[in-house]
C-alpha positions as CSV (number, residue, x, y, z in Angstrom):
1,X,-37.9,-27.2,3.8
2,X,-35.0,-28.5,1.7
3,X,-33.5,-25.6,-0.8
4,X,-31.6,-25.9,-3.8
5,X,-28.3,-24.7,-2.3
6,X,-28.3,-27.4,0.3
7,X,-27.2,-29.7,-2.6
8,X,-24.0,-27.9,-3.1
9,X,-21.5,-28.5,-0.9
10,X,-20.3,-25.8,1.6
11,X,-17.0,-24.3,-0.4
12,X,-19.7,-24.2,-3.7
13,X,-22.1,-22.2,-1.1
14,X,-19.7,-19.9,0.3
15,X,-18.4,-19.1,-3.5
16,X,-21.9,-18.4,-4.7
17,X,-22.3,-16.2,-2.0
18,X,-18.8,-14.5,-2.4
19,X,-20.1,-13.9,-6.1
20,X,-23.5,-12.5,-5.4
21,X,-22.0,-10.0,-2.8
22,X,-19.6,-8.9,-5.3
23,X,-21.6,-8.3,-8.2
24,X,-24.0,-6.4,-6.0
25,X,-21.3,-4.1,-4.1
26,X,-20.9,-3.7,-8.1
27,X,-24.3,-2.5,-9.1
28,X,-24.4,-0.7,-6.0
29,X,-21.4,1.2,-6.8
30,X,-22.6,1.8,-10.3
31,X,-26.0,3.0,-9.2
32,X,-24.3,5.4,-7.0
33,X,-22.5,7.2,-9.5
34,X,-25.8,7.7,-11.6
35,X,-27.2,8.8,-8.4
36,X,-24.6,11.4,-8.0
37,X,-25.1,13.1,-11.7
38,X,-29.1,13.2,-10.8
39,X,-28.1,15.4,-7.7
40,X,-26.7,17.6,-10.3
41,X,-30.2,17.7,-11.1
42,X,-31.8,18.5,-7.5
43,X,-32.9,14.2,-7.2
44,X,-31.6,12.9,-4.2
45,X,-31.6,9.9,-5.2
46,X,-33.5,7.0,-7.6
47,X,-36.1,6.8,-5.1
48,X,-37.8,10.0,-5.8
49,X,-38.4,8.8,-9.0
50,X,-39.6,5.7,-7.9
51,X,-42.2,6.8,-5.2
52,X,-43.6,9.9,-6.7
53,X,-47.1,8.7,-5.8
54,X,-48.6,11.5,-7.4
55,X,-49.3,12.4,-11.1
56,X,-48.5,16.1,-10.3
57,X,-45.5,15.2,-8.0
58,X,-44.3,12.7,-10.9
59,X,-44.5,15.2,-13.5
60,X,-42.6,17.9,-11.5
61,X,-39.9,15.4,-11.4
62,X,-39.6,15.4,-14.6
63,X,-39.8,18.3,-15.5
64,X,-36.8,19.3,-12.6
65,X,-34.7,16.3,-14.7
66,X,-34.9,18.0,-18.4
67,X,-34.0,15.8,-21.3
68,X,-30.5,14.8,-20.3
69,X,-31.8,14.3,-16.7
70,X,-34.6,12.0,-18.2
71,X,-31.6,10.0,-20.0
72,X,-29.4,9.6,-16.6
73,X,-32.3,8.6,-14.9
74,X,-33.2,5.9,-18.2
75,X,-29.5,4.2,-18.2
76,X,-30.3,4.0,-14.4
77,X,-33.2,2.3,-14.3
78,X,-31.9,0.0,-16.9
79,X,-29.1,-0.9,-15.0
80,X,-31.3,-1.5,-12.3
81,X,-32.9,-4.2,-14.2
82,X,-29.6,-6.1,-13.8
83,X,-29.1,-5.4,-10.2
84,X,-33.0,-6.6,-9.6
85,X,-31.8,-10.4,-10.7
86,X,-28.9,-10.4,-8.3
87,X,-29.5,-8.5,-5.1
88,X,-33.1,-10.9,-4.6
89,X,-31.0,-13.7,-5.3
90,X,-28.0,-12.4,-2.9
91,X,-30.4,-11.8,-0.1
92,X,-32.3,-15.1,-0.8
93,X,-29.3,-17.3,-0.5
94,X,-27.8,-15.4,3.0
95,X,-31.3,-15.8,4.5
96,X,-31.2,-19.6,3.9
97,X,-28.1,-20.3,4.4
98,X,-27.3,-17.9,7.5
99,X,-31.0,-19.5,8.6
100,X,-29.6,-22.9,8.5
101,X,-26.5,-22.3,10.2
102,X,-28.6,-20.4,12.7
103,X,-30.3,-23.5,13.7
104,X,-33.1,-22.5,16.0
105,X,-36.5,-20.9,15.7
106,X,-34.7,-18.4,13.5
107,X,-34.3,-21.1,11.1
108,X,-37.7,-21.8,10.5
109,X,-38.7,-18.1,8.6
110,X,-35.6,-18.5,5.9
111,X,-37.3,-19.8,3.4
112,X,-40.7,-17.7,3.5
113,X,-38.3,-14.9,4.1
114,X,-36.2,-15.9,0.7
115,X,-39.1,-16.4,-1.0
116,X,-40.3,-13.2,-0.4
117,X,-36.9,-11.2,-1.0
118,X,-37.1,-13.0,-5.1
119,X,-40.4,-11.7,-5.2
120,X,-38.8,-8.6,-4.6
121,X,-37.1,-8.7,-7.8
122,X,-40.4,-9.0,-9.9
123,X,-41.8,-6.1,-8.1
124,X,-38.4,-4.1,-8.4
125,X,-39.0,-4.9,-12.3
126,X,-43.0,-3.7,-12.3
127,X,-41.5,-0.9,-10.4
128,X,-39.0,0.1,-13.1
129,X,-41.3,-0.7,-16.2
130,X,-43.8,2.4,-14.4
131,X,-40.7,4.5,-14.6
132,X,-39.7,4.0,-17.6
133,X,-43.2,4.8,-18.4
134,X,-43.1,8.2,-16.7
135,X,-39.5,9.4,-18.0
136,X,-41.3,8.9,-21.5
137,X,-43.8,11.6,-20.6
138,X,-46.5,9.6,-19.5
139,X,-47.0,11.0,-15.7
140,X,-51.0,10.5,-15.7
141,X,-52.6,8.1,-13.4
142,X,-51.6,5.1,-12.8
143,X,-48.1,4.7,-13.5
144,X,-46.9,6.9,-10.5
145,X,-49.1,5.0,-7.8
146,X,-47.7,1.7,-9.6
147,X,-44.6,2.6,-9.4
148,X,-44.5,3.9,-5.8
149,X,-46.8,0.9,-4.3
150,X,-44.4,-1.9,-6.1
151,X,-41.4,0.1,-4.8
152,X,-43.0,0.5,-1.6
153,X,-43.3,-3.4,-1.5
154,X,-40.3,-4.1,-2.8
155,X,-38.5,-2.3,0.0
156,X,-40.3,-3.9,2.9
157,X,-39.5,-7.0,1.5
158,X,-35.7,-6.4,0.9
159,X,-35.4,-4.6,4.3
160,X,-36.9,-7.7,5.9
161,X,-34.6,-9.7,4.2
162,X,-31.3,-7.8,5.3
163,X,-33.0,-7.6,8.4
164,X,-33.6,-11.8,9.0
165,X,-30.0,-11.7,7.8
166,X,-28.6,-9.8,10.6
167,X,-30.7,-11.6,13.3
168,X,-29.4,-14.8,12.1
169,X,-25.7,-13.7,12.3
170,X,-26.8,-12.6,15.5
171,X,-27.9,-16.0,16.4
172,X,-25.1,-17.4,15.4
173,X,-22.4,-15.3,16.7
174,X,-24.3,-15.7,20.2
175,X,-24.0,-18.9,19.6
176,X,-20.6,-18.9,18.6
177,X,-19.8,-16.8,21.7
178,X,-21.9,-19.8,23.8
179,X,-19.8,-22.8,22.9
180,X,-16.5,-20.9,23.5
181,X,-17.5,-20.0,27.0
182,X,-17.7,-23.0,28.2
């Protein structure tokens, strides 16, 4: 299956993906630090908030957050909306290109596997909209279970994404190692 990228030429490919990692170590790190004040607020993390599952769970949360905890946890999820268009797109690109380069059965999968990691993103952004939704007030039915089955998705499909990634650096690092052994 021919992709987009193959149409740039290698130094364009390796710059896009120099880029994408960048600006996601960025949101990452800018996540982070919204992560850290909603400790201050006994939240662990985003994904709490995400994944509530329950109305009763979903409104304890908020209720644990308090008004300023409700607005760290808004500015976070709408900084995540930013970090949904890149990361899918980050992932997507290393899967197809590392997939190419891997050139073997592992090769085959990138593209499904890209495809799925975008669809990611729309998920990630269902996922968010439900939040949003709850931090308002609105904890009933079925905003947490929409928020926590689209993040649920969203996950498997990212973690199977950085995990095609690291079996095709595999691949090609044993292949790598292969050529200069003999």
């Amino acid at each position: 299956m021919q992709t987009f990228v193959a149409n740039f030429q290698v130094p364009t490919q390796i710059a896009l993906c120099v880029v994408l990692v960048v600006l996601s170590g960025l949101f990452i790190f800018a996540l982070e630090g919204y992560n850290a004040k909603l400790r201050e607020f006994g939240i662990q993390s985003a994904i709490e908030i995400e994944m509530p599952w329950t109305p009763s769970r979903a409104e304890a949360l908020i209720s644990q957050l308090g008004g300023e905890g409700v607005r760290v946890a808004r500015k976070q999820t709408y900084l995540d909306f930013g970090f949904l268009i890149v990361y899918p797109l980050t992932i997507a690109l290393l899967c197809v290109l590392l997939g190419a380069k891997a050139g073997n059965a592992v090769s085959v999968a990138a593209p499904i596997i890209a495809v799925g990691v975008l669809f990611a993103g729309l998920f990630d952004a269902i996922e968010n909209m439900a939040m949003l939704v709850m931090l308002s007030g609105r904890t009933g039915s079925p905003w947490p279970q929409l928020s926590s089955l689209f993040a649920s998705i969203k996950f498997t499909l990212v973690l199977g994404g950085i995990a095609y990634v690291a079996i095709a650096l595999i691949s090609i690092t044993a292949r790598w190692i292969g050529a200069w052994l003999r």
